[in-house]
Residue frames as a rotation matrix with the C-alpha (Angstrom) as fourth column:
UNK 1
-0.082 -0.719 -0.690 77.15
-0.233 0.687 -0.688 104.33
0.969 0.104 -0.224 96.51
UNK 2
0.646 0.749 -0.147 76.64
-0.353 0.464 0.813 102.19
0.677 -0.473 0.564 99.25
UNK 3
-0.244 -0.935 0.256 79.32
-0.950 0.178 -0.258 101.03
0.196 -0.307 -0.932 101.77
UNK 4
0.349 0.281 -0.894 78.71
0.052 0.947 0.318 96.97
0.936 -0.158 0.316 102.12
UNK 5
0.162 -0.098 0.982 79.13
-0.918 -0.380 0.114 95.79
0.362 -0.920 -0.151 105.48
UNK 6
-0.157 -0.085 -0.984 80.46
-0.371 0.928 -0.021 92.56
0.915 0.362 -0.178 106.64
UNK 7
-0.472 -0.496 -0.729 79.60
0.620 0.401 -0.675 92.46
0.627 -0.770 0.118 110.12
UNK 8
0.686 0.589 -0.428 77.30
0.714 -0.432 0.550 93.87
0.140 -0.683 -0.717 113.10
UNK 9
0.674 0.125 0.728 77.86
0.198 -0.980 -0.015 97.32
0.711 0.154 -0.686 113.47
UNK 10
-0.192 -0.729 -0.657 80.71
0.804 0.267 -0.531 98.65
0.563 -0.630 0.535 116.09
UNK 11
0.943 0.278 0.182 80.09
0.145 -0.837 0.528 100.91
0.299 -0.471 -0.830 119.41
UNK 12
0.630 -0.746 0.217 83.06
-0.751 -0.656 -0.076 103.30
0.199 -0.115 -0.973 120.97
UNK 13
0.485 -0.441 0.755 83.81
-0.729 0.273 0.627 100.94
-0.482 -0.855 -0.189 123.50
UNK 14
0.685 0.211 0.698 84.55
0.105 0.919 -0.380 98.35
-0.721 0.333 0.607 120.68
UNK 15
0.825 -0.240 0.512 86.22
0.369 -0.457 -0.809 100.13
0.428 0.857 -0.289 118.65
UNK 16
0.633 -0.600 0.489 88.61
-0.742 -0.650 0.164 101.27
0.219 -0.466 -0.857 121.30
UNK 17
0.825 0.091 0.558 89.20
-0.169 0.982 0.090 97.63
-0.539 -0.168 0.825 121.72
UNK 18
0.212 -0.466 0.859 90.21
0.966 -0.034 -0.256 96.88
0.148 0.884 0.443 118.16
UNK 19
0.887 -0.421 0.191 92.05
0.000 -0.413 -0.911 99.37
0.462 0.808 -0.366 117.63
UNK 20
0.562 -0.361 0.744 94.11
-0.822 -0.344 0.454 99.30
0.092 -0.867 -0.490 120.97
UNK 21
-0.061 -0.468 0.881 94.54
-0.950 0.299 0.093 95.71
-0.308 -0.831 -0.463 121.13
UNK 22
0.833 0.330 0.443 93.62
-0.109 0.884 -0.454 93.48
-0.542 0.330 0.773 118.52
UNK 23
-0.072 -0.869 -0.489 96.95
-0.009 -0.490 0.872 94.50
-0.997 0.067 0.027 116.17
UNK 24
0.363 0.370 0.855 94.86
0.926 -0.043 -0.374 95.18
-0.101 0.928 -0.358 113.34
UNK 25
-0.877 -0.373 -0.301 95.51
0.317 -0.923 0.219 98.39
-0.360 0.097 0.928 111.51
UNK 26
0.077 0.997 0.015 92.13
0.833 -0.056 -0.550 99.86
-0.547 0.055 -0.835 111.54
UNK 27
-0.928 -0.370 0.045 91.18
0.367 -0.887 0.279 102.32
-0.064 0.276 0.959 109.09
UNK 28
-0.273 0.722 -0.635 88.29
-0.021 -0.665 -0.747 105.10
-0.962 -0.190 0.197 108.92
UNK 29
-0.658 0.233 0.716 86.07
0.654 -0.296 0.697 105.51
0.374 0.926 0.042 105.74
UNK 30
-0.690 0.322 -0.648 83.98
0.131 -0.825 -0.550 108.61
-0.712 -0.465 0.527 105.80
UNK 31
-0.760 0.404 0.510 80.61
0.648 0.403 0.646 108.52
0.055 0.821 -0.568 103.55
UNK 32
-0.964 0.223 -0.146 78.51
-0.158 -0.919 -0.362 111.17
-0.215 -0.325 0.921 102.72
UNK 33
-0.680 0.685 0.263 75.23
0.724 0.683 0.094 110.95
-0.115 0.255 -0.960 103.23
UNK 34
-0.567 0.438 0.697 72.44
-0.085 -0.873 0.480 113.78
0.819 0.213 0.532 101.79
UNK 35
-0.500 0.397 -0.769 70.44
0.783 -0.172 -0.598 114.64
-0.370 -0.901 -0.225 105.21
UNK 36
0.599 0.762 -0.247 68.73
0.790 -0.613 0.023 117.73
-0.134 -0.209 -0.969 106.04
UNK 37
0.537 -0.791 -0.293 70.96
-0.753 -0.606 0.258 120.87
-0.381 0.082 -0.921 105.24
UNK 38
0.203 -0.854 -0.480 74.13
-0.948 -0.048 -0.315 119.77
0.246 0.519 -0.819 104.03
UNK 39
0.645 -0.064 -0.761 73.93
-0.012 0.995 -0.094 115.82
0.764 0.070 0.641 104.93
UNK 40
0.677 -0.333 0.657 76.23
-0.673 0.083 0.735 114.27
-0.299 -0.939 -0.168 107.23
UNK 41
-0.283 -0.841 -0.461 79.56
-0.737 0.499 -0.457 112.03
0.614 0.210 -0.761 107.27
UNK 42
0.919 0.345 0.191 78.68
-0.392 0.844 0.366 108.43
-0.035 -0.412 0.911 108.27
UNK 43
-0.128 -0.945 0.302 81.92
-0.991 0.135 0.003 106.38
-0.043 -0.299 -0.953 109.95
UNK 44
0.934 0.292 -0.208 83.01
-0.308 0.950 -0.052 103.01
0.182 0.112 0.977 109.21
UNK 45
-0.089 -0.945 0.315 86.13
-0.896 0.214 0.390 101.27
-0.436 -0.248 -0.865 110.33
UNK 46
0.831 0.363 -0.423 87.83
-0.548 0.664 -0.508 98.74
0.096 0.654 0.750 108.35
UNK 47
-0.036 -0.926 0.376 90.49
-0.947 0.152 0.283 96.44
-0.319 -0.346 -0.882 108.88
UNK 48
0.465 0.276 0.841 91.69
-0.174 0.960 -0.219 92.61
-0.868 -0.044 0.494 108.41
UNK 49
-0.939 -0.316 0.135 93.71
0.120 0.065 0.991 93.42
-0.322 0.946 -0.023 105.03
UNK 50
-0.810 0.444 -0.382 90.17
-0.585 -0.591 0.555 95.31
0.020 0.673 0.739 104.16
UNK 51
-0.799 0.469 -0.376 88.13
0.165 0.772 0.613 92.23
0.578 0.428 -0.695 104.30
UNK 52
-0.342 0.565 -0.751 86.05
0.884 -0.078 -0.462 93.88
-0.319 -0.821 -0.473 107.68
UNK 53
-0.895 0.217 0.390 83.73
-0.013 -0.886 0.463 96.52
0.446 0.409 0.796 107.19
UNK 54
-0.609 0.548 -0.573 82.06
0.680 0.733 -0.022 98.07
0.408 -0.403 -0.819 109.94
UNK 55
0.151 0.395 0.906 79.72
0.148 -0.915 0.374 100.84
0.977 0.078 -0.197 110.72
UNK 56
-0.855 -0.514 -0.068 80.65
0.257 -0.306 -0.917 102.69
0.450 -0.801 0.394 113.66
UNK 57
0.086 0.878 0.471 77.42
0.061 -0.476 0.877 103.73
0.994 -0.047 -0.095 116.45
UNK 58
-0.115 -0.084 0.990 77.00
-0.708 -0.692 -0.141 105.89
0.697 -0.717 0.020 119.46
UNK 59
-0.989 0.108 -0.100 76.51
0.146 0.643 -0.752 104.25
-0.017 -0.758 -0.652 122.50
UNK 60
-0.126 0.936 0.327 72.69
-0.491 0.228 -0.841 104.84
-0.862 -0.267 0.431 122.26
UNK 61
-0.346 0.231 0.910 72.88
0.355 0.929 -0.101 102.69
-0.869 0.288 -0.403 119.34
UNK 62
0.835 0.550 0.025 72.49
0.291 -0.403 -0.868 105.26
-0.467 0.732 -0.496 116.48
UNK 63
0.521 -0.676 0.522 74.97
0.787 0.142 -0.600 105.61
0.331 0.723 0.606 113.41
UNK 64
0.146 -0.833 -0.533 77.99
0.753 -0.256 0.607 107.64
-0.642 -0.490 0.589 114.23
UNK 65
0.409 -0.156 0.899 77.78
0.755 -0.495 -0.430 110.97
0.512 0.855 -0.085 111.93
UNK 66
-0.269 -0.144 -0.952 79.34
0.206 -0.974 0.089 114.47
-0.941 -0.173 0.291 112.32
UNK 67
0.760 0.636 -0.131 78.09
0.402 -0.619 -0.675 117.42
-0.511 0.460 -0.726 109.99
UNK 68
0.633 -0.763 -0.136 81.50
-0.736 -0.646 0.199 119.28
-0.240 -0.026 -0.970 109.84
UNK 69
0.777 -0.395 -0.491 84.25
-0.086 0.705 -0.704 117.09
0.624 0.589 0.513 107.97
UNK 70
-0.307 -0.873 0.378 87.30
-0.396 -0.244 -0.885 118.49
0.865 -0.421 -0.271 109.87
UNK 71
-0.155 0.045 0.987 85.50
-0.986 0.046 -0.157 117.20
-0.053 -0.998 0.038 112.92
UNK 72
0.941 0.337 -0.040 84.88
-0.313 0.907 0.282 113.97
0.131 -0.253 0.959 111.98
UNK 73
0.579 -0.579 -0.575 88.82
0.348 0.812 -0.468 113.34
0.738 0.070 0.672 110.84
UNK 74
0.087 -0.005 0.996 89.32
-0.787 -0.614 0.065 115.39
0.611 -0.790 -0.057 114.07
UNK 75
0.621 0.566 0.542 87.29
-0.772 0.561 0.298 112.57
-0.135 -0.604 0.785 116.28
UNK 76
0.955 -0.234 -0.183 89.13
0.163 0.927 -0.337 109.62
0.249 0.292 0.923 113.95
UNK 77
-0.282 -0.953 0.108 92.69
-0.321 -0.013 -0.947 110.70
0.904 -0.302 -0.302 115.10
UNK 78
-0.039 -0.234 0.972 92.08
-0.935 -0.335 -0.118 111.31
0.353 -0.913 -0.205 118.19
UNK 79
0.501 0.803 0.323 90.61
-0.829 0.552 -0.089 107.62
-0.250 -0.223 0.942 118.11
UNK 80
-0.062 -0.951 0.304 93.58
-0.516 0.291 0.806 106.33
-0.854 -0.107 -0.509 116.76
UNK 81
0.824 0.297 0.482 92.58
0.267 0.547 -0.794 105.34
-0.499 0.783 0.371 113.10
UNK 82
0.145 -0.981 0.131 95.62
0.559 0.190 0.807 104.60
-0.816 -0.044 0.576 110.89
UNK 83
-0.961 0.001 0.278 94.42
0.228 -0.568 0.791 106.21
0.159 0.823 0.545 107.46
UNK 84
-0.294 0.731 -0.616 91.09
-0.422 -0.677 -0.603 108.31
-0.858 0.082 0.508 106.26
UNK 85
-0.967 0.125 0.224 89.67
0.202 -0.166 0.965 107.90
0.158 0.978 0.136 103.15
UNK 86
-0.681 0.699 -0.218 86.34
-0.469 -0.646 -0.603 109.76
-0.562 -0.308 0.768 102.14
UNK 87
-0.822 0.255 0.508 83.99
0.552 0.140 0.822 108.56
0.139 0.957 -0.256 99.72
UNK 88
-0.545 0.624 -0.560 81.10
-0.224 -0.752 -0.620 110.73
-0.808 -0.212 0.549 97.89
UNK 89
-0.394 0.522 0.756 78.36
0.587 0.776 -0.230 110.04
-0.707 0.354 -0.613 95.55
UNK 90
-0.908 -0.374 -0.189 78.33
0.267 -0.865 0.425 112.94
-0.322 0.336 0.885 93.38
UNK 91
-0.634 0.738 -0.233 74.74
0.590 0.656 0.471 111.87
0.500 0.161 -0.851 92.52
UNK 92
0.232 0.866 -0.443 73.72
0.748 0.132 0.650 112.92
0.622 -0.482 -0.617 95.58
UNK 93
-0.683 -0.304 -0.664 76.19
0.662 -0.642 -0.386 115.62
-0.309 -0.704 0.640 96.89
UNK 94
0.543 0.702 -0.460 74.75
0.689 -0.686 -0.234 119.11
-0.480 -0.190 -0.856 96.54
UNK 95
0.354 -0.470 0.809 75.32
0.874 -0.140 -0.465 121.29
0.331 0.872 0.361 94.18
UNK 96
-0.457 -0.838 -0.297 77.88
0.889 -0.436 -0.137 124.26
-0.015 -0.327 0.945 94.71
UNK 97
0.587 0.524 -0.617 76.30
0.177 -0.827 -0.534 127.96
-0.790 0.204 -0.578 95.58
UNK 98
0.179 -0.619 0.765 77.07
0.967 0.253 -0.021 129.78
-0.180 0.744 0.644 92.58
């Protein structure tokens, strides 16, 4: 499952922006993505009554992931995002040790 984008990608400094000062209510999706080892949480911020949907990237211009869930919705508070929501592709998660 794919997240659509509607819209050129967003760095911090942007994102601090809109969320600070545009009086959207921005929210966070979180999207796992299989990687090396255990994959990685890609960050998107959405807002507009939903209709925006934008990937979040570093300032060197490379997608925004964290390894560790708790740190990503760690990072998104602290950032001031109004809700979470996760999505996963069971497809592609990894199966459980057994």
């Amino acid at each position: 499952m794919n997240i659509e984008t509607t819209s050129k990608p967003l760095d911090k400094n942007t994102l601090d922006e809109l969320i600070r000062y545009s009086g959207y209510d921005v929210h966070m999706i979180l999207q796992y993505t299989p990687g090396e080892g255990k994959g990685v949480y890609l960050i998107y911020a959405q807002y507009h009554n939903e209709q925006v949907t934008r990937q979040v990237y570093t300032q060197r211009n490379t997608p925004r992931n964290f390894k560790d869930i708790k740190r990503a919705i760690d990072w998104g508070k602290r950032i001031g995002f109004v809700t979470i929501t996760l999505t996963i592709d069971y497809a592609v998660y990894p199966d459980p040790a057994i």
